[in-house]
C-alpha positions as protocol buffer text, in pm:
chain_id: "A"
residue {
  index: 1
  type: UNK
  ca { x: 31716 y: 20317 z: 23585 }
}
residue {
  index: 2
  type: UNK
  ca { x: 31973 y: 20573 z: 23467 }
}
residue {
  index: 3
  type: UNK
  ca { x: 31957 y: 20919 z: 23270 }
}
residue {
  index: 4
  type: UNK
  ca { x: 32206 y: 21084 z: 23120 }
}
residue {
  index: 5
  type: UNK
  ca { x: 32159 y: 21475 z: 23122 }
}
residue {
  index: 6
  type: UNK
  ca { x: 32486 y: 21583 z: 22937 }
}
residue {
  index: 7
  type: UNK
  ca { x: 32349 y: 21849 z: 22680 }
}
residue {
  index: 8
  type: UNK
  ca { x: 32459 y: 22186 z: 22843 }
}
residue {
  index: 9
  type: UNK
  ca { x: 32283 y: 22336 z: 22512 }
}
residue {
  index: 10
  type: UNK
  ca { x: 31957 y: 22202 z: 22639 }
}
residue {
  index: 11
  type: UNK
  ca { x: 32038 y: 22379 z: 23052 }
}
residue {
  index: 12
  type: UNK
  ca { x: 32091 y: 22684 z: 22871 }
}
residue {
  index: 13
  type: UNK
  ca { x: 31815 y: 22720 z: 22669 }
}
residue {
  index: 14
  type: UNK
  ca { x: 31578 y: 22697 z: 22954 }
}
residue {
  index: 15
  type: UNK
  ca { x: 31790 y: 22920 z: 23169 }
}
residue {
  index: 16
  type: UNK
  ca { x: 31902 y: 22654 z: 23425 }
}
residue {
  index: 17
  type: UNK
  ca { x: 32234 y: 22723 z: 23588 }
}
residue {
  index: 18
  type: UNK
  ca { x: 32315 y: 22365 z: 23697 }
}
residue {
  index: 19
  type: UNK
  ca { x: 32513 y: 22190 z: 23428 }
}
residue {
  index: 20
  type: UNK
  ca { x: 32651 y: 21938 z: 23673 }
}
residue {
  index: 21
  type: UNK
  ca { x: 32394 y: 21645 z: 23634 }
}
residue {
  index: 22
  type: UNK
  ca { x: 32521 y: 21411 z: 23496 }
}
residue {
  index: 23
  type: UNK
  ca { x: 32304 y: 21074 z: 23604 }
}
residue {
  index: 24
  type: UNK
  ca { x: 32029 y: 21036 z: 23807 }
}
residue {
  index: 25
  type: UNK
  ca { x: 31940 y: 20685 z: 23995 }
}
residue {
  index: 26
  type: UNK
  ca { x: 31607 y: 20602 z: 24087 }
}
residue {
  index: 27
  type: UNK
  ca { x: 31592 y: 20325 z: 24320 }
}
residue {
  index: 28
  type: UNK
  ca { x: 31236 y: 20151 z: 24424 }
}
residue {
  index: 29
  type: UNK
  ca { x: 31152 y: 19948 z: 24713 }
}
residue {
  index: 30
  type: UNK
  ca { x: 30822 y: 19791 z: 24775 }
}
residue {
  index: 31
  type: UNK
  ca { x: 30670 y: 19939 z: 25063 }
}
residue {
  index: 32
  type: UNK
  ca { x: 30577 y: 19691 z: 25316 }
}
residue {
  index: 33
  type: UNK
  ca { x: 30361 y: 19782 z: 25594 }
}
residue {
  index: 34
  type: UNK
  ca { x: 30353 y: 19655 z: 25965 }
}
residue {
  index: 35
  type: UNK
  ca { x: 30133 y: 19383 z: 26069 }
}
residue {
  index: 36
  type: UNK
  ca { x: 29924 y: 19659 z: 26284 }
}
residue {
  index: 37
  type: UNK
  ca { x: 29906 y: 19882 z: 25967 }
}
residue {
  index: 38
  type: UNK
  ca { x: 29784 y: 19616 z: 25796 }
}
residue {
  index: 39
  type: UNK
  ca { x: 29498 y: 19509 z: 26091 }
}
residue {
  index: 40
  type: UNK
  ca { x: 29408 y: 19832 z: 26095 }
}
residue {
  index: 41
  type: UNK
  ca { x: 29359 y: 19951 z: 25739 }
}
residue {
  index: 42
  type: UNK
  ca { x: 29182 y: 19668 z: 25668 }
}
residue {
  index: 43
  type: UNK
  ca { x: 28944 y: 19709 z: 25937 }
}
residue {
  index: 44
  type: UNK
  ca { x: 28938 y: 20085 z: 25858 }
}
residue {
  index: 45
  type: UNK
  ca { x: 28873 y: 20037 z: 25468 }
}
residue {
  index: 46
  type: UNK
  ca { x: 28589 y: 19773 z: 25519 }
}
residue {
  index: 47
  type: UNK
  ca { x: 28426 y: 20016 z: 25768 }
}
residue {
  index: 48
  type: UNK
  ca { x: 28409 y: 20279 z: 25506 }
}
residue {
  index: 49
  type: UNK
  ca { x: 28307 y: 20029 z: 25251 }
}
residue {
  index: 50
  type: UNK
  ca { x: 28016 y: 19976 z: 25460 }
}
residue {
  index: 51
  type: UNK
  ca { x: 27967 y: 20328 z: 25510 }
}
residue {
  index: 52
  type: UNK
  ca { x: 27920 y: 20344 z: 25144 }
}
residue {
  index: 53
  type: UNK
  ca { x: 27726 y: 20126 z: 25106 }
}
residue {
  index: 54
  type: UNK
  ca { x: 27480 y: 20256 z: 25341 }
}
residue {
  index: 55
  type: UNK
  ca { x: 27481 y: 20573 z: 25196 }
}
residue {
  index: 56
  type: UNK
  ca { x: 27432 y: 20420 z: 24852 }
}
residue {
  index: 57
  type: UNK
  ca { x: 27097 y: 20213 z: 24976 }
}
residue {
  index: 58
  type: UNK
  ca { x: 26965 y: 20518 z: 25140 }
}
residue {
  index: 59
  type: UNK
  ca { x: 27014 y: 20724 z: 24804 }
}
residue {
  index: 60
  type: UNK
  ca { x: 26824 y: 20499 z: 24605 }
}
residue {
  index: 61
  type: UNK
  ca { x: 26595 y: 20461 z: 24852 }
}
residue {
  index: 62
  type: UNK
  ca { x: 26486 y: 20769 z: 24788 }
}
residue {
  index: 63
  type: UNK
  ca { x: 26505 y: 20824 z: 24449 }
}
residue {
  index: 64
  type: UNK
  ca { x: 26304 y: 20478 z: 24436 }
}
residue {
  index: 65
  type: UNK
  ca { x: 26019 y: 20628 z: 24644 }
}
residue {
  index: 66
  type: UNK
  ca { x: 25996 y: 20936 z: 24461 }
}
residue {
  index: 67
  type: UNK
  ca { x: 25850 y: 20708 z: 24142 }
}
residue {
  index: 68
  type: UNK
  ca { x: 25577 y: 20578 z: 24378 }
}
residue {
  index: 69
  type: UNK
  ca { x: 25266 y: 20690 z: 24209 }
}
residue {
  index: 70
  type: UNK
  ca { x: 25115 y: 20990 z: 24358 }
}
residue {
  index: 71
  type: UNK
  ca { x: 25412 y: 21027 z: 24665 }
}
residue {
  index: 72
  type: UNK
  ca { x: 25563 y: 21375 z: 24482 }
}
residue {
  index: 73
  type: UNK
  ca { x: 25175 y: 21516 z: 24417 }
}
residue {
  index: 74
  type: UNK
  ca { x: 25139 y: 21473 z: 24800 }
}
residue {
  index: 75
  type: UNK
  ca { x: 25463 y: 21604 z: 24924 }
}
residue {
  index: 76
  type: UNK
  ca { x: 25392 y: 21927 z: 24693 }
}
residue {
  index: 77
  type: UNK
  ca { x: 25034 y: 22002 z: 24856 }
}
residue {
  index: 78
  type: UNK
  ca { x: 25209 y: 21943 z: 25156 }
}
residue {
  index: 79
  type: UNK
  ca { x: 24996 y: 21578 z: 25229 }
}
residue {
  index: 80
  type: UNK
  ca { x: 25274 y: 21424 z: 25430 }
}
residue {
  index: 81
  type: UNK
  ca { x: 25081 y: 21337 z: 25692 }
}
residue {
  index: 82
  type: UNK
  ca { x: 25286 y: 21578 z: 25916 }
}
residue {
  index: 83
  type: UNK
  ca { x: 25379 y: 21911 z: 25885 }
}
residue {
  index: 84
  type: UNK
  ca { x: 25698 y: 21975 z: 25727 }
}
residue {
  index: 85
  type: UNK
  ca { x: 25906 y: 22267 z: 25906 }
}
residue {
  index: 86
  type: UNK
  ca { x: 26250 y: 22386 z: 25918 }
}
residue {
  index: 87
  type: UNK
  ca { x: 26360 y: 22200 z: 26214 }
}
residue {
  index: 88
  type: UNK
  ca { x: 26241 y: 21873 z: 26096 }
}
residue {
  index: 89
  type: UNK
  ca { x: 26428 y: 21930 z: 25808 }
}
residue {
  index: 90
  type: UNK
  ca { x: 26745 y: 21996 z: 25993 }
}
residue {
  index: 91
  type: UNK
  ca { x: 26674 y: 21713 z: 26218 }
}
residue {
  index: 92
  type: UNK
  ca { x: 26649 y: 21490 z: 25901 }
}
residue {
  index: 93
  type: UNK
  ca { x: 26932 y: 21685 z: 25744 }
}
residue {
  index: 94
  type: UNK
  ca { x: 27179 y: 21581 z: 26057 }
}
residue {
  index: 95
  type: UNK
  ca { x: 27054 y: 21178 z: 26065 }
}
residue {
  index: 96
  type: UNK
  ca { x: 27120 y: 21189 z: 25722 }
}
residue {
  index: 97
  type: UNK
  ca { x: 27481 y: 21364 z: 25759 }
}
residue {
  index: 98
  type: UNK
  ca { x: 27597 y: 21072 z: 25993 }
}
residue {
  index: 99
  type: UNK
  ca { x: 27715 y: 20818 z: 25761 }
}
residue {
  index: 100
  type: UNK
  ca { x: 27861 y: 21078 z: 25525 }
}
residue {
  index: 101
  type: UNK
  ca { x: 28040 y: 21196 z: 25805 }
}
residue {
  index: 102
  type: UNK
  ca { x: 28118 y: 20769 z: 25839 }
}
residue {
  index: 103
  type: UNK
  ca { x: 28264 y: 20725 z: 25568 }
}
residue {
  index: 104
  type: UNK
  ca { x: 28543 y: 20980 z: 25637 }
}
residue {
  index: 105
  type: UNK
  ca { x: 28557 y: 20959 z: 26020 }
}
residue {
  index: 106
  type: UNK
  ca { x: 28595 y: 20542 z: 26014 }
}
residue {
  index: 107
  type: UNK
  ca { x: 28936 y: 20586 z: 25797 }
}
residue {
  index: 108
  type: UNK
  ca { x: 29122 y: 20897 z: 25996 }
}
residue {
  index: 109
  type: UNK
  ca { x: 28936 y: 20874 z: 26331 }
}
residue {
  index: 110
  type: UNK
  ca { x: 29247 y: 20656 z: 26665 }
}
residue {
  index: 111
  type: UNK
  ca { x: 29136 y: 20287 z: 26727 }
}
residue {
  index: 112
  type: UNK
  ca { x: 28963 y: 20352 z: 27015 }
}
residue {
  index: 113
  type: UNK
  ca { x: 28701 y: 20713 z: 26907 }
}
residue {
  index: 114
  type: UNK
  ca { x: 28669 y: 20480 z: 26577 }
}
residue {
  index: 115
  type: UNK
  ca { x: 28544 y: 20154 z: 26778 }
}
residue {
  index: 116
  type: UNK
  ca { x: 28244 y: 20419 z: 26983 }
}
residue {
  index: 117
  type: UNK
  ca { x: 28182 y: 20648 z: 26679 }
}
residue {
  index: 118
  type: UNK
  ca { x: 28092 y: 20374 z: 26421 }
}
residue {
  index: 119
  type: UNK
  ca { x: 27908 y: 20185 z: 26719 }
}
residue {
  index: 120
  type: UNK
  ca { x: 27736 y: 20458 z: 26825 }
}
residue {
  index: 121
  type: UNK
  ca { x: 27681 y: 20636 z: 26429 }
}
residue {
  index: 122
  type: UNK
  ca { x: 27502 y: 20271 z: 26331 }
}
residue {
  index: 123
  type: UNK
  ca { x: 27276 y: 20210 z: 26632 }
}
residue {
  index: 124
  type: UNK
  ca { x: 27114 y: 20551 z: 26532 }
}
residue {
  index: 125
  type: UNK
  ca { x: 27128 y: 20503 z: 26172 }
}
residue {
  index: 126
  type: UNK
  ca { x: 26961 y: 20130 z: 26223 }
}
residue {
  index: 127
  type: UNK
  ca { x: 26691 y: 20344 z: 26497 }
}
residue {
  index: 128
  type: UNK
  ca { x: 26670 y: 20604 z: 26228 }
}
residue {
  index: 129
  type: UNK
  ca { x: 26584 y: 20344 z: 25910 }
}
residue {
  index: 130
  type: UNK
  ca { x: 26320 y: 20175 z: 26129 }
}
residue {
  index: 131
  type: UNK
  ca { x: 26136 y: 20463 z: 26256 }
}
residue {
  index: 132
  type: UNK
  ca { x: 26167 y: 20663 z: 25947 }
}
residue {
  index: 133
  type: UNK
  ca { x: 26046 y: 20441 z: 25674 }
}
residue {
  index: 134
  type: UNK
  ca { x: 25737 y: 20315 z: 25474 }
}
residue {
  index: 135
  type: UNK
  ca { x: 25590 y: 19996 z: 25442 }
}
residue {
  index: 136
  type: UNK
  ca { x: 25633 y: 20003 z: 25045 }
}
residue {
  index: 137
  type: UNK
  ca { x: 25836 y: 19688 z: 24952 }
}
residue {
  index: 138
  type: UNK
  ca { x: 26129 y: 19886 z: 24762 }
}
residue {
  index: 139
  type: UNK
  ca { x: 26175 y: 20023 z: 25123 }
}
residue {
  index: 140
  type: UNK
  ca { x: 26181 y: 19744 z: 25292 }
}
residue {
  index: 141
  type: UNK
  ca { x: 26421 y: 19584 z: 25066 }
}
residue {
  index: 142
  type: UNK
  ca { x: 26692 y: 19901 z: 25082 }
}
residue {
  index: 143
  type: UNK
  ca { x: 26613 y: 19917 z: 25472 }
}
residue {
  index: 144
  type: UNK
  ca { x: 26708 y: 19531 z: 25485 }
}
residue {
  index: 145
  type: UNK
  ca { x: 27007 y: 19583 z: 25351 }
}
residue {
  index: 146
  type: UNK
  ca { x: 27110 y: 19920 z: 25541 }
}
residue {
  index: 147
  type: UNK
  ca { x: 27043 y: 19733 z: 25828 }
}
residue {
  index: 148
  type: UNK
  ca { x: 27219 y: 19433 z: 25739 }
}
residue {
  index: 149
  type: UNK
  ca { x: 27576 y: 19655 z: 25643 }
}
residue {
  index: 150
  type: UNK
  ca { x: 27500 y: 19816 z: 25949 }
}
residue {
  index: 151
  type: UNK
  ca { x: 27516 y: 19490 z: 26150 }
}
residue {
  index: 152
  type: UNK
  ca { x: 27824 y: 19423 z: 26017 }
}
residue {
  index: 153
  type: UNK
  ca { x: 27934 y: 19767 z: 26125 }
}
residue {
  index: 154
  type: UNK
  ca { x: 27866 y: 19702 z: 26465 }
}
residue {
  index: 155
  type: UNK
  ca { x: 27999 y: 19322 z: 26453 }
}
residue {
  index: 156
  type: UNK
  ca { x: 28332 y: 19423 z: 26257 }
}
residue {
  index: 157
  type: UNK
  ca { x: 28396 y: 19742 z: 26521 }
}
residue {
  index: 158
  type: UNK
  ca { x: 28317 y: 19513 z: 26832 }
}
residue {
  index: 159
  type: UNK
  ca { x: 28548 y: 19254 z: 26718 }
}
residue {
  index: 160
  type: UNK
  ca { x: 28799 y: 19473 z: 26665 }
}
residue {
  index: 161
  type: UNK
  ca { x: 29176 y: 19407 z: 26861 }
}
residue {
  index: 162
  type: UNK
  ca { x: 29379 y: 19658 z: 26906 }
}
residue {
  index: 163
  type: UNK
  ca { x: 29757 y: 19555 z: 26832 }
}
residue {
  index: 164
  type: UNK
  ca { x: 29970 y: 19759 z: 27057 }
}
residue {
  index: 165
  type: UNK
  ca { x: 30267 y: 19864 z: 26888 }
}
residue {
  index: 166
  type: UNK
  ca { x: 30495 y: 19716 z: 27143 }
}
residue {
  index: 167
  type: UNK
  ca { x: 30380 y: 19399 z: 27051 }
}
residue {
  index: 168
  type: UNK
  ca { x: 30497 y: 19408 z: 26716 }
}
residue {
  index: 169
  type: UNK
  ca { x: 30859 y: 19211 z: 26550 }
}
C-alpha cells in the first residue's frame, strides 16, 4: 500500500516543514505467537472467562433474591437474623472483591502465583457460596453453577503445564 504526498501547497498550509515525503510503505505481517504464548493465553483467557462468569451468577444472585417477597422489608427493619455491622460488611465486602480481583489477576499474574492464586481465590469463593447462602431455589441454582465454574477453575489451574521456554523450536 503506497501514498503519494507530493502537494508542497498542502505542507505549507498546515505549517509542516518536511516537504520530502514522497511515499510511504506500509508493510503487514501476521503476528504469530509461540506455542507457550499460545498455552498460556489460552489457559489465562478461560480462567478469566470463568472469573466472569462467577461474578455474573453472584450478581444476579442477588438481584434475584432481592424480588423474594418480603426479603427487602426485613433487611430494612434490620430482621436479618443477625446483626448487621460494619465489619461484617467489610468482611462480605472483601469475599466479594476476590473474583473481581480474579478476573484481572488470572490474565497478568507469572504461571506459577497464577496456578496458587486462582486455587486458593476458588476454594474460598466455593467455602464462601456454601456457607453464605439460602435455601431459596433461585440460590441454589446460581450457587450450582458458581460452584460448577469454580470446579473448573480449580481443574483447569491444576492441570496446568508449564512450557519452559527452553523447550520451545
Amino acid at each position: 500500500m503506497a501514498f503519494l504526498f507530493n502537494d508542497h501547497e498542502f505542507y505549507r498550509n498546515f505549517h509542516i516543514n518536511t516537504l520530502t515525503i514522497s511515499r510511504i510503505n506500509f508493510h503487514f505481517e501476521p503476528i504469530t505467537p509461540s506455542e507457550k504464548d499460545k498455552n498460556m493465553n489460552s489457559t489465562e483467557e478461560k480462567l478469566s472467562i470463568l472469573w466472569v462468569c462467577v461474578l455474573f451468577n453472584m450478581i444476579f444472585a442477588d438481584i434475584v433474591g432481592f424480588m423474594t417477597p418480603g426479603f427487602l422489608e426485613s433487611v430494612i427493619k434490620g430482621e436479618t437474623g443477625f446483626e448487621v455491622t460494619q465489619e461484617l460488611l467489610l468482611f462480605f465486602s472483601i469475599l466479594l472483591e476476590i473474583p473481581i480481583a480474579m478476573v484481572v489477576l488470572s490474565r497478568i499474574l507469572p504461571y506459577r502465583w497464577n496456578r496458587w492464586t486462582n486455587m486458593i481465590a476458588a476454594t474460598i469463593t466455593v467455602i464462601f457460596i456454601i456457607l453464605g447462602g439460602s435455601n431459596n431455589l433461585s440460590y441454589v441454582f446460581f450457587a450450582s453453577i458458581e460452584i460448577a465454574c469454580l470446579m473448573a477453575i480449580i481443574f483447569l489451574v491444576w492441570r496446568w503445564k508449564h512450557i519452559p521456554a527452553a523447550t520451545l523450536p
